[in-house]
Residue, then its C-alpha position, 0 to 999 in steps of 0.5 A: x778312623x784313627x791310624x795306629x802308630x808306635x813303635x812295636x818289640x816282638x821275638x821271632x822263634x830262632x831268627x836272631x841265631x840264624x847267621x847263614x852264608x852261602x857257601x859252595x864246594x867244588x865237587x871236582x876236587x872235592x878236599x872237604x873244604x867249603x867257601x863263602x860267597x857271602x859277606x857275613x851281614x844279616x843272614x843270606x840264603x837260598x842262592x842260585x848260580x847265575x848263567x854266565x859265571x859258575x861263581x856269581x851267584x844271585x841269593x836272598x838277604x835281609x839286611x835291610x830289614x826284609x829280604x831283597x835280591x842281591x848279585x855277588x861274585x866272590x870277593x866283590x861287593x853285593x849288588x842290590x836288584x830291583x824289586x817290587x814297590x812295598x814288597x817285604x817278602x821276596x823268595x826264590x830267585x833265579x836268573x835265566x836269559x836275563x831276566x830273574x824270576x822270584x816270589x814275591x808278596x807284595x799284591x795282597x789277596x784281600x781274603x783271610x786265609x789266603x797266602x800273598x805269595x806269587x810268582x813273577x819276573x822282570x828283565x835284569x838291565x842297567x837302565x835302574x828301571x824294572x817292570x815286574x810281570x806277574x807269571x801267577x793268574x791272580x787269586x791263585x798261589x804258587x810257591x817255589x818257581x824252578x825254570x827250564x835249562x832254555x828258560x821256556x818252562x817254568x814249574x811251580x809248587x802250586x796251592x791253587x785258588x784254596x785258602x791255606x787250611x792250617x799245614x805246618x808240615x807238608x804244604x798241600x801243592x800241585x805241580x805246575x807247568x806253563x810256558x814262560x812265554x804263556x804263563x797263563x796256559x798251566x798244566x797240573x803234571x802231579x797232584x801232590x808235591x813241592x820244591x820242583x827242579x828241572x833236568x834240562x826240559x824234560x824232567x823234573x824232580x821234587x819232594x812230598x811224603x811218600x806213604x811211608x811216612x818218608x819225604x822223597x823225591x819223586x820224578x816225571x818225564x814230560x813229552x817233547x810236545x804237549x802235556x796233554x793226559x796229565x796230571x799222572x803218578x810219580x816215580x820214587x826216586x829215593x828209598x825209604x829210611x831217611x828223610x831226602x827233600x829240597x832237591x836240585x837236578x844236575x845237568x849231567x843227567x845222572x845225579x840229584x843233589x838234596x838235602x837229607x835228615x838221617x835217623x843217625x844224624x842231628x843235622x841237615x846234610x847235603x848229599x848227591x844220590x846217583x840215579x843210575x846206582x841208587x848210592x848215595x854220596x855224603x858232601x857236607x857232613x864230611x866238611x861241617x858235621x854239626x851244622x844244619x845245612x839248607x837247599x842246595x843249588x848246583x852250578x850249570x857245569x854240575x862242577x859247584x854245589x852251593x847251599x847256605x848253612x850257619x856261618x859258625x860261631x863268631x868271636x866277641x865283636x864279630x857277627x855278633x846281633x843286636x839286642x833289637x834289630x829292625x824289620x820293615x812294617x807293612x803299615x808306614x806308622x808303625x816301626x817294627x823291631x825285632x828282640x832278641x828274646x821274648x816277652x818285651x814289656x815296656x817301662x812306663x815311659x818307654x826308655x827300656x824293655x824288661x825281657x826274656x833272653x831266653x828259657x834256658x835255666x842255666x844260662x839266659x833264663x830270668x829277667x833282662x832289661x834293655x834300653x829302649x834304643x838297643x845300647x845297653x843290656x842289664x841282667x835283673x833275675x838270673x838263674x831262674x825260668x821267668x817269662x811273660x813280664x809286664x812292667x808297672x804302669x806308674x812305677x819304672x822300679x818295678x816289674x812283675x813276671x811268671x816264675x816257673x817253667x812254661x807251658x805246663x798244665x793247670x796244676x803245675x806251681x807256677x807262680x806270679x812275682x813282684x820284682x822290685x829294684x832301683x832304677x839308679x843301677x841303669x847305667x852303663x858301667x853296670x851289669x847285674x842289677x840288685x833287686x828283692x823278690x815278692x811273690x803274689x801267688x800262693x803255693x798251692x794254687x796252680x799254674x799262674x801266668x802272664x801279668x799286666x798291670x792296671x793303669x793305675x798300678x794298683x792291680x794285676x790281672x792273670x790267668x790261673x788254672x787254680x780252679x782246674x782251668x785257666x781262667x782270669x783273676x785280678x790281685x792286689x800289684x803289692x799285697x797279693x793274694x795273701x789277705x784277700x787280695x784276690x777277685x776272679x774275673x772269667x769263670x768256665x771249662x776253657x783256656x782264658x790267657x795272656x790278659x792286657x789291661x787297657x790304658x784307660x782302665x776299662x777293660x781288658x783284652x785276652x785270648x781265649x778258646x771259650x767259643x771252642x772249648x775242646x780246641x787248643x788251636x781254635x784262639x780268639x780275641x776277647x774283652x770283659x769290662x774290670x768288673x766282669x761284664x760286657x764280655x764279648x768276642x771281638x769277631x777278627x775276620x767275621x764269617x771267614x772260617x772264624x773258628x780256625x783263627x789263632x789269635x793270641x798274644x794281644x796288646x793295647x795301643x797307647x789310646x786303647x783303640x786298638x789291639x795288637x796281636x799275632x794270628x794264622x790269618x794269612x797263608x804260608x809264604x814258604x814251604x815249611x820243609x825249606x826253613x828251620x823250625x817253626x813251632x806253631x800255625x800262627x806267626x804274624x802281627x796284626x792290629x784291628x780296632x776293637x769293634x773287629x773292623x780296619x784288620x791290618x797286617x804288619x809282618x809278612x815272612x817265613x817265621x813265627x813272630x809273637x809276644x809283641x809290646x806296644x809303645x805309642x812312639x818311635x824309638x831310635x836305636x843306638x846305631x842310628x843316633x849320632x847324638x847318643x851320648x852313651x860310652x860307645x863301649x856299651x853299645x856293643x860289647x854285650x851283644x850276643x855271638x853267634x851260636x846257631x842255636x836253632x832247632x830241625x823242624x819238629x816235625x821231621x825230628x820226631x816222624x822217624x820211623 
């Protein structure tokens, strides 16, 4: 079997705005002001204060490319930990005794549907050696590891031996306890809940939705001696009214911090709820108003309260993020970047990308192009929605998008177009590149979207809801549809979309709900020869729950041996109600041959990624090339500030009661 390579350009639905820190507040002089505990590099989070200094803390960064653990006091440079060969997600982390305790993904379960995510540990020493001790039994998943004030006791929220059933809002987790020192020997001490935090050894607090329709945190008492008659019901600990979850106990007994949606409110605060008075105290949105603010953590003297939040908008050239950012790929073939955007397509000999910025009509709707090592950006269309690019196969003056808002039903005008430029504005000392505009689709013909051209540049194919679904059809790459340009090629009461043509010209791959007509969650992965026949499903995953799969987004390799697509084929590595939003039950990349054999992942993270494109070679960013010969001034300077233009969970904002 051939091994794909290249180089693949995908978005991730709001990472490039991210730009979290980790700040902290003193609670004992409380003056409405927060401090960093983080340098400002790539997006750092989900921190713990370590035993022995109140201001190290141990967090989360992925500033090399995927998350890694890193020991930073203020002031001081972070230090990297060790973690796990191959590892590509790492969570959670907490430093108790000496040893850090932390989620990991890099054992892969080997059955669909399943989540990688375990628990483990290793002895923080200097000797730069680490071994790495598994705390969760294999074939089992656990997110969220809280451990003990004396370190003996470790909770987990636990999705047991069950392959993830399709929660983007609620994971459905258990409670879990076991002794540090008999990890095998678990306890379920709540059928429902997550995000677990101990007071001392003895109690622990947590999150789930209450039957209200509320998140709140909950509590248990446990026995000083064993947990025999467990699991039992939870306590409520806060009202009804606002949402409160991500909580941390502190150690003086009487107060949780945690994190709160209130109806009143737009933003994630953190706040101290009193358990003796059941009143809440608001921190951090009397210090940052209009920022999300994200689990916090508490210091052992319950003096300092950290969380992480957006760093704030940057000034030109600071904490800016670059057009295409690196992301470290599972298969060591394939270089993974990140866009700043969506919908990449690459020009013919892959020197640039035309792209989305974004889908706001004002400012970054249109058509972008970048050079293909990340130096320089261009604007095409401006001022008008466009997505779903798919540049000429033989020409790099032309490019064909969707003009028209997304995700609209069959009837909306939404129209294919050809747009035509010459290639000798690429250049440096350029901004805004001229360009006509032919569209391909007639006014009355529906909803048309998501172009690709055929090898031999001739042809388009798209999906169209002219007939009252969305089907395929293929027209004319420069005449249209205006004198007969226009053949169908699928026909049927479903949803055909995102056509791929292959690099040979013999077929075309797209996604489809045809074996589930009535289902918008049940996509698969199709092939129909140019002329209509051999349509076949390409079975991903046969004879595992086959008709949960949501596969979309599909891709030709450069040999048209393999597909590329984005799919819900693997559990969550998160708790959704920890992280910003994201909006479908589907997010990392995969390829597999055409015969449906060879599956392998590529990305494994907290986020939705999608809209990938393929070019069958690496490329070498602008940063990393010291040969470049570009004006070092256009490397940078039109990269994006920071905005923190990221969204609340969808699913928090519109459940308020």
């Amino acid at each position: 079997m051939s091994s794909p390579i290249g180089t693949i350009v995908f978005s991730t639905i709001g990472r490039a705005q991210y730009g979290f820190d980790v700040f902290y507040t003193n609670l004992k002089n409380h003056s409405n002001h927060d401090h960093c505990l983080t340098d400002g590099i790539s997006i750092n989070f989900n921190a713990q204060f370590t035993d022995d200094d109140q201001k190290t803390i141990v967090f989360v960064s992925e500033r090399t490319g995927s998350p890694r653990f890193y020991l930073s006091k203020l002031g001081n440079e972070p230090e990297l930990l060790p973690s796990p060969l191959n590892a590509v997600f790492l969570d959670r982390p907490t430093i108790r005794n000496g040893k850090l305790y932390f989620v990991s993904t890099h054992e892969q379960p080997n059955e669909l549907f399943k989540s990688w995510t375990a628990v483990y540990s290793t002895a923080i020493n200097s000797a730069g050696t680490s071994t790495f001790t598994r705390l969760t039994p294999y074939g089992v998943v656990d997110y969220s590891p809280a451990v003990s004030l004396t370190g003996s006791l470790i909770a987990v929220a636990s999705y047991g031996t069950r392959r993830w059933n399709g929660e983007i809002r609620e994971l459905e987790t258990e409670i879990v306890v076991f002794e540090e020192s008999v990890p095998e020997n678990r306890v379920v001490v709540s059928e429902r809940g997550g995000w677990p935090t101990w007071l001392g050894d003895s109690t622990l607090f947590f999150h789930k939705i209450a039957e209200d329709g509320w998140w709140s945190i909950f509590r248990i008492d446990l026995p000083d001696t064993n947990l025999n008659g467990f699991p039992v019901p939870s306590v409520r600990v806060t009202p009804p009214g606002l949402h409160c979850f991500t909580p941390v106990a502190m150690h003086d007994g009487n107060h949780i911090a945690l994190a709160t949606r209130r109806r009143e409110s737009d933003f994630r605060h953190i706040e101290i709820f009193n358990l003796e008075t059941q009143t809440f105290q608001k921190i951090t949105e009397t210090i940052n108003p209009n920022f999300h603010h994200y689990n916090p953590f508490i210091s052992r003297d319950s003096c300092y309260l950290g969380y992480h939040r957006f760093r704030g908008e940057s000034s030109q050239g600071e904490s800016t993020y670059p057009h295409l950012d690196p992301v470290k790929s599972l298969d060591p073939n394939i270089q993974l970047l990140r866009l700043n955007g969506s919908f990449p397509s690459f020009s013919p000999n892959g020197d640039f990308i035309a792209f989305n910025h974004g889908f706001d009509v004002r400012n970054n709707s249109g058509v972008k192009i970048i050079k293909s090592n990340g130096s320089k950006r261009w604007n095409l269309i401006k001022g008008r929605m466009c997505f779903g690019h798919a540049w000429s196969a033989t020409e790099k003056n032309i490019i064909y998008t969707t003009i028209g808002p997304i995700f609209q039903l069959v009837s909306k005008t939404v129209q294919i177009a050809r747009i035509e430029f010459d290639s000798v504005h690429l250049t440096n000392d350029q901004e805004e590149i001229p360009y006509t505009l032919k569209i391909l689709t007639k006014d009355d013909s529906g909803n048309n979207a998501f172009p690709s051209c055929s090898p031999d540049g001739k042809f388009v194919v798209f999906r169209s809801g002219r007939s009252g679904f969305k089907n395929l059809y293929i027209v004319d790459a420069v005449n249209g549809e205006f004198d007969g340009g226009l053949r169908r090629l699928t026909e049927g009461e479903w949803i055909d979309t995102m056509p791929c043509w292959s690099p040979k010209g013999d077929l075309i791959a797209f996604s489809s709900n045809r074996h589930d007509g009535g289902n918008s969650q049940a996509f698969g992965i199709y092939v129909v020869r140019v002329d209509g026949s051999g349509l076949r499903r390409v079975e991903v995953g046969k004879g595992v729950d086959g008709e949960r799969e949501m596969l979309n987004h599909v891709r030709f390799s450069g040999d048209g041996e393999w597909l590329l697509f984005t799919g819900n084929l693997v559990g969550l590595t998160a708790e959704p109600a920890s992280i910003p939003n994201q909006y479908q039950p589907y997010g990392d990349l995969f390829v597999v041959k055409l015969d449906g054999s060879g599956l392998r992942r590529l990305t494994c993270n907290a986020y939705e990624n999608g809209t990938p494109a393929w070019h069958y070679g690496d490329l070498l960013l602008s940063n990393d090339d010291d040969d470049d010969d570009d004006d070092d001034d256009g490397d940078a300077c039109d990269w994006d500030k920071l905005k923190g233009a990221f969204e609340e969970s969808l699913w928090i904002t519109t459940s308020d009661n």
